[in-house]
N, C-alpha and C positions, 0 to 999 in steps of 0.2 A: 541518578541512582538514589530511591531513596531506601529506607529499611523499617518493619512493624515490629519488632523489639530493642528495648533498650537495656544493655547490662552495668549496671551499675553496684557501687559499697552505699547501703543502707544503712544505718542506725537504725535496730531492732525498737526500742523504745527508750526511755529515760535512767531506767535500771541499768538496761544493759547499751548504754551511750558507744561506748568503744568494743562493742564487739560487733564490727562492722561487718554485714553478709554481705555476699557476690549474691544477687537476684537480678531478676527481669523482668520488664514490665514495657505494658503499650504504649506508645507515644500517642498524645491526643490526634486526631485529624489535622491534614495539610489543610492551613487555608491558603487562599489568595495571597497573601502579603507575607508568608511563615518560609523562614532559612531553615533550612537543615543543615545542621555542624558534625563532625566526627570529629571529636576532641582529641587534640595535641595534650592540652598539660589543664591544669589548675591550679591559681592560688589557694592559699589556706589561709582562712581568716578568724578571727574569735570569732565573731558572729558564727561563725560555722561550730564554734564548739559549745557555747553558749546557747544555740537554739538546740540541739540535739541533746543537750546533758540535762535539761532543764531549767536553766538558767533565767532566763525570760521564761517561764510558765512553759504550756502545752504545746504541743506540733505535733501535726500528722503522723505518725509512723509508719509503717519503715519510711526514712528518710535517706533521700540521696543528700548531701549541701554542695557547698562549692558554688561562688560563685567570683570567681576572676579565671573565665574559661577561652582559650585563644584552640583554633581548630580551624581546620578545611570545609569550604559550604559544597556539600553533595548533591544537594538538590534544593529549588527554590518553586515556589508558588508562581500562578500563572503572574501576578501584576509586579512581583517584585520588580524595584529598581536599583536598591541600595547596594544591593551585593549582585556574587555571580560565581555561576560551578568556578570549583576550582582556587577561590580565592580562599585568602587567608586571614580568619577575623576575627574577633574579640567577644565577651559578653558579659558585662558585669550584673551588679547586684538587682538590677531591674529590668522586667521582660516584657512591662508594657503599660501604656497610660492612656487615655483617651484620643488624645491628640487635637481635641476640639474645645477642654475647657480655658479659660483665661491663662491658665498659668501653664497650659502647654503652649498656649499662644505665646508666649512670652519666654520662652526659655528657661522658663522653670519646672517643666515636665515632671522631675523626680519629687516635685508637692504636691502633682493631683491626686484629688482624692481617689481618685479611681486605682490609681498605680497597683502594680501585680509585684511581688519579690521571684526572686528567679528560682524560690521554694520553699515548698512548704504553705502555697497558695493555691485557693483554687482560681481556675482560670475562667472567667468571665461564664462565670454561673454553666460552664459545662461537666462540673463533678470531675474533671481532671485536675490533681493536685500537682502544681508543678516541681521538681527534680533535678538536684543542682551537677555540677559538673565532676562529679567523682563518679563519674558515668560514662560510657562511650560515645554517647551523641545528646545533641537537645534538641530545639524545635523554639526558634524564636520570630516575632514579628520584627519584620525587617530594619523597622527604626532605631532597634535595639543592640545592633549588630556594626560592628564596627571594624572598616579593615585598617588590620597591622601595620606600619610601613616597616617596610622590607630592610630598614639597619639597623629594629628591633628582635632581637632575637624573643621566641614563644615565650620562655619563661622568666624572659626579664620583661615583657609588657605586660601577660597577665597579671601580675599584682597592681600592676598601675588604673586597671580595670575596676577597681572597690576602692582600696588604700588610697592609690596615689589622685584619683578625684575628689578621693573624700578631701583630698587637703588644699588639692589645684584650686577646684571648685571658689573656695573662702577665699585662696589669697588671691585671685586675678578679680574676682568682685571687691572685694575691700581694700586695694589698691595696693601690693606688693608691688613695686616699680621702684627706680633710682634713686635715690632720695627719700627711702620708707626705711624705716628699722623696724623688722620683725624679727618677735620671738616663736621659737617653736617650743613646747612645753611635750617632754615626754620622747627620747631619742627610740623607738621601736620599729614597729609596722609600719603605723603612719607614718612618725615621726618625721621618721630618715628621708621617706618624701618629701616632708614637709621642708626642711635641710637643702635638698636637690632642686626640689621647684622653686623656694624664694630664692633662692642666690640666681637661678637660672633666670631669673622674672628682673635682675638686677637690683634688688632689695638687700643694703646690710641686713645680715643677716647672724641673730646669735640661737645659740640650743640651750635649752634650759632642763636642766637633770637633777637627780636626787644629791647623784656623787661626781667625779672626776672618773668616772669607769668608762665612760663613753666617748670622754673628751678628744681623746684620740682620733676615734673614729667618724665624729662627729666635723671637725677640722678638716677630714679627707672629707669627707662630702661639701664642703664649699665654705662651714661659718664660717665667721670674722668674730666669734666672740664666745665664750662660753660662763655660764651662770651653774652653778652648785649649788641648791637650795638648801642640801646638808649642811652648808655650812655659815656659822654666826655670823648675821648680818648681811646675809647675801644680797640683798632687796638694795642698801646703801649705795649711795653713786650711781645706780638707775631709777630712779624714779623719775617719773613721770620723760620717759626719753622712746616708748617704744610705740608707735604709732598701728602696728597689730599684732597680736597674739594669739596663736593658733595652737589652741589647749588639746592634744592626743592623747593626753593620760589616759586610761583605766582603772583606777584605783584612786579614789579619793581618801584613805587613809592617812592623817597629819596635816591634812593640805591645806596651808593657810592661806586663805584667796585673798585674803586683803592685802596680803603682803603682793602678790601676783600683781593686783588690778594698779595697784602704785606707781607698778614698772610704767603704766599710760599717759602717753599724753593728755591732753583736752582732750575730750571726744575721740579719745582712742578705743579701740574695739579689744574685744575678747572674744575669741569662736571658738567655742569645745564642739567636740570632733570623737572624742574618746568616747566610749562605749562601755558602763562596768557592768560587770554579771551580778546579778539577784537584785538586791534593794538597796544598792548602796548608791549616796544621795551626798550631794554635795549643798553646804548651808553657803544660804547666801541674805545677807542684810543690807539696806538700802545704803545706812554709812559706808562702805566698802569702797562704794565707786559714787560718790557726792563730791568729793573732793577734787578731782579729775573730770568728773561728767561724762566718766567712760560708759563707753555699750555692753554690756552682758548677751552672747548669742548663743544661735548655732547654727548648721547649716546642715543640709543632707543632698549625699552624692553629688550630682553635677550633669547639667544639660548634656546632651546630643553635642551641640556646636564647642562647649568645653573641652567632650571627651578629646573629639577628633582634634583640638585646637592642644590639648596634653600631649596628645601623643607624637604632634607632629614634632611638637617644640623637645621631645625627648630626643627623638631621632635626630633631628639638626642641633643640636648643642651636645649631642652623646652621653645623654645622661644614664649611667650605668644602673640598676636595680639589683642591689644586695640584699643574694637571695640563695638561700638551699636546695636544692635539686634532688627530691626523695620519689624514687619508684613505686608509684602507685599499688595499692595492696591492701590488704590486710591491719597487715603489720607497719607499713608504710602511715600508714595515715592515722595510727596508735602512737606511734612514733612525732609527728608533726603534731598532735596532739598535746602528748608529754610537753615538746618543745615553747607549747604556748602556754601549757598549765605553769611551768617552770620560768617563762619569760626570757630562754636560752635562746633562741631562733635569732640570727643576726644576717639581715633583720624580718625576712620575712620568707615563708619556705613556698615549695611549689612542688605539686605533684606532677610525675611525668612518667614515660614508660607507658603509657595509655595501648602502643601497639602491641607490646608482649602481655599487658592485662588483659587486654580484651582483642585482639587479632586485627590485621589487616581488613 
């Protein structure tokens, strides 16, 4: 089964960011290797609010976003292998890469230079701009596509699709294991993955916060330690003890990095991950991390063999995704919006209802 309209909530343009319209529009042409989805749910990520509001500068308009999209494949391309009618799969923040340069050779995919975003791109020079998952259906190459395992419930894997790689990705490369102390910087979206997968990876594991607001919550997701940087002297008694640090902030306001990079070992790392909207920049001096011989990084998304390697390790150790459940809409998706401008979302929301939005 496949279908030649798509209905989807748009963003009008940058003025009018949140006055999301019900429209329609064509799906590019089936190729060979292209899934067709009829979307169950989506995550809501800044990045979704941030590119439609103008945050990061220009995009296409009307804009569909959304990109942590879990749904049923209705139809596939003659060569597909990866999926299959019927199945249940995934599709995060990228829809497609070359698959022939060095760095898709090597399981680094999400750096080629070629890479497509799953919107607000256009698609390999055919004037089709791609159309993210507050929509009824997508249209992705197969490698892109990834199935669910079945003791993942929809919208608790969708966000693990964007968020939870962004964070998987850093710590299984820069060695979150038994005998690693990582810190997570920033209890949010990412964060709380961040929390889930190192404790799950076997890595002591502490949260690192402005205040004691999260502590609580933070403790139920797995740390063994919590840091308050509101408060005098936080930095004291760890230094130089945390061998990774996985920075999720958004907001570099107050943020004193040299107190942060202290927390490293030798040649301990630092991977920001966090995302801020406009021009806000974080200062960094050579002194900062001389002392330690720490690494300054960063990372983006997560291989093919990551994802699936994430999701699996979710489902066998049960790691639950706290996560808000809002009915796709209008108002629905004004509402998850608020949620993120206000930084209320605990911890990360998800649209659903897709069948009473857009029909069977």
């Amino acid at each position: 089964m496949s279908y030649d309209k798509v209905t989807g909530f748009q963003a009008p343009s940058a003025e009018r960011w949140l006055e999301f319209e019900k429209n329609t529009w064509s799906p590019r042409p089936l190729t060979d290797h292209d899934v067709d989805i009829q979307i169950e749910c989506c995550g809501v990520c800044a990045s979704d609010m941030h590119t439609i509001s103008g945050d990061w500068g220009g995009c296409p308009y009307p804009l569909a976003v959304g990109h942590e999209v879990v749904g049923k494949v209705i139809n596939v391309g003659s060569k597909v292998t990866l999926a299959k009618v019927g199945q249940r799969v995934g599709v995060g923040a990228q829809v497609w890469s070359c698959l022939e340069c060095r760095q898709c050779k090597n399981d680094n995919e999400t750096y080629c230079k070629h890479q497509i975003d799953a919107y607000g791109a256009e698609y390999l020079d055919t004037g089709f701009i791609t159309q993210g998952g507050y929509s009824s259906h997508t249209r992705v190459h197969e490698y892109w596509v990834y199935p669910i395992p079945e003791k993942l419930s929809s919208p608790e894997a969708a966000p693990m699709l964007c968020a939870g790689i962004t964070v998987y990705s850093p710590l299984k490369r820069f060695g979150a294991e038994p005998g690693k102390k990582v810190g997570i910087v920033g209890i949010g979206g990412l964060g709380h993955y961040g929390v889930l997968f190192a404790k799950a990876l076997g890595a002591e594991t502490w949260a690192i916060s402005r205040s004691r607001a999260k502590e609580a919550d933070a403790r139920k997701m797995g740390a063994d330690g919590f840091i308050a940087t509101g408060e005098d002297g936080w930095e004291k008694g760890h230094e130089m003890t945390f061998d990774l640090i996985i920075n999720t902030a958004n907001s570099f306001e107050g943020f004193e990095l040299a107190k942060y990079l202290s927390l490293l070992d030798v040649h301990g790392r630092w991977n920001s991950v966090g995302l801020p909207g406009g021009d806000e920049r974080m200062s960094v001096r050579n002194q900062d991390f001389m002392a330690n011989g720490c690494v300054i990084g960063s990372s983006h998304l997560g291989s093919r063999r990551e994802m699936l390697e994430m999701l699996q390790l979710a489902a066998d150790k049960g790691i639950t995704s706290w996560v808000e459940e809002i009915p796709i809409s209008r108002e629905g998706l004004q509402q998850a919006m608020e949620k993120l401008q206000k930084s209320s979302v605990r911890y990360r929301s998800c649209m659903v209802g897709y069948d009473k939005a857009f029909g069977a």
